[in-house]
NULUM-592361 format. One record per residue (C-alpha): residue number from 0; residue in one letter; x, y, z. Coordinates in pm, whole numbers, plus 50000, padded with zeros to 5 digits. Last residue first. Layout:
REM NULUM-592361
SITE  seq  type      u      v      w
SITE  NUM     A      X      Y      Z
...
END
This chain:
REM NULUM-592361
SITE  seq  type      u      v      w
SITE  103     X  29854  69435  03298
SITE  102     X  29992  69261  03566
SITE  101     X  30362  69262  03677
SITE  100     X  30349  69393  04019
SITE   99     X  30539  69709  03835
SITE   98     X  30285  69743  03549
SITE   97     X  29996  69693  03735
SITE   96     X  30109  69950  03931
SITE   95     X  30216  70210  03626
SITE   94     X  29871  70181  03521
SITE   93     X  29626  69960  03709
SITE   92     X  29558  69740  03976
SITE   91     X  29253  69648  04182
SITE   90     X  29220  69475  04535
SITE   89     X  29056  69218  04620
SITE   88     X  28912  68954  04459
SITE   87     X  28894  69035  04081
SITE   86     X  28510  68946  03905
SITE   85     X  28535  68808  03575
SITE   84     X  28292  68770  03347
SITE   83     X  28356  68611  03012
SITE   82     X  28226  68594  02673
SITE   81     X  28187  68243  02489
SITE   80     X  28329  68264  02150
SITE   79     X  28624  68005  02235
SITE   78     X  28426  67805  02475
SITE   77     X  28371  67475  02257
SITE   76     X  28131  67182  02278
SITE   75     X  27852  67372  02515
SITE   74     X  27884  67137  02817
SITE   73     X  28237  67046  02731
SITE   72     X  28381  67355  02723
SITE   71     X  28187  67485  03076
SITE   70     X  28340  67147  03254
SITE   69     X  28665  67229  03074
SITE   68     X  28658  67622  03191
SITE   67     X  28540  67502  03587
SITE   66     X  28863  67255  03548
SITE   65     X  29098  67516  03417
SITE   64     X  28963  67796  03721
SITE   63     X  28992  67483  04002
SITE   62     X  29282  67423  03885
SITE   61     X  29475  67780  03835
SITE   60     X  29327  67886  04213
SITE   59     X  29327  68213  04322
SITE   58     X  28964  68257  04151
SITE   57     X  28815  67973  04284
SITE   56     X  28538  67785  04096
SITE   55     X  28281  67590  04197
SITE   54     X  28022  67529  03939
SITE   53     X  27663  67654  03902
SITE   52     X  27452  67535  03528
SITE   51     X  27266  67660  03299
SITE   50     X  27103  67970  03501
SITE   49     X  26792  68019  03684
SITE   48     X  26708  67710  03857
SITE   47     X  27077  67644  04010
SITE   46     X  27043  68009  04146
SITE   45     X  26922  67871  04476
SITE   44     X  27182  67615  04551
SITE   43     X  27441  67904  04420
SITE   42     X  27622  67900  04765
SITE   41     X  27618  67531  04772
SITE   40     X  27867  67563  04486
SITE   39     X  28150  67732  04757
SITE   38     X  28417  67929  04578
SITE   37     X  28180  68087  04350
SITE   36     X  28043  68034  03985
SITE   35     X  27710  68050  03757
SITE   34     X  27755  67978  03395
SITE   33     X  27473  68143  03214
SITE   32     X  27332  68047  02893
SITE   31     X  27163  68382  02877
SITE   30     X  26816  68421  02783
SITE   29     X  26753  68781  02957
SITE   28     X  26637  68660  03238
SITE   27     X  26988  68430  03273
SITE   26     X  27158  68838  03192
SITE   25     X  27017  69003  03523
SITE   24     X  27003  68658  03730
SITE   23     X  27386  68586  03698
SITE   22     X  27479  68983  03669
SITE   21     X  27273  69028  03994
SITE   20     X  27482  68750  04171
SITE   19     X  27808  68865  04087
SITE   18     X  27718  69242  04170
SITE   17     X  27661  69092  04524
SITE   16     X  27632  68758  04657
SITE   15     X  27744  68381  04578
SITE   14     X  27808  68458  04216
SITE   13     X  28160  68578  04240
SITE   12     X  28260  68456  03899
SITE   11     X  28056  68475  03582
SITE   10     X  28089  68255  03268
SITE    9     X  27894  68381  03005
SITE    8     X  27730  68162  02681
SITE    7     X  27545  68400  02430
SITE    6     X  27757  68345  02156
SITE    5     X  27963  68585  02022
SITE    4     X  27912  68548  01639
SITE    3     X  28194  68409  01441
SITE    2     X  28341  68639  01134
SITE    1     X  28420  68502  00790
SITE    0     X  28661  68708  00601
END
């Protein structure tokens, strides 16, 4: 059995501040292809020099998440083996929760 390598491609969300923003510069220093995103793209004006590339992207949104994926697919050619960071807006479930709100 043949076995892909992860690449080294990594979509983050929340990159406008916070742990969002660290992870962004952290792993781009670190020769990431990183893939910079937050509700408002002017918000990364200043990252735009340290990772691949910034894109909008709104978490409670299925478009704008689909069209931030197919912008990042079609940079690199395919995102199947591309690892992904995602930061949750608000709140957190898990367990018997998650379970009843119907996410797991």
């Amino acid at each position: 059995m043949t076995v892909k390598a992860i690449s080294k491609s990594v979509l983050i969300t929340g990159c406008s501040t916070g742990i969002g923003r660290a992870t962004a510069l952290w792993l781009g220093e670190r020769g990431w292809k990183v893939y910079a995103t937050a509700r408002r793209r002017e918000s990364l004006a200043d990252l735009e020099s340290k990772v691949a590339a910034s894109l909008p992207l709104d978490v409670c949104d299925e478009a704008s998440m689909g069209s931030a994926v197919r912008t990042m697919e079609a940079q690199r050619g395919e995102a199947s083996y591309t690892a992904s960071l995602r930061y949750k807006r608000g709140r957190a479930l898990r367990g018997r929760a998650a379970a009843r709100a119907g996410r797991r």
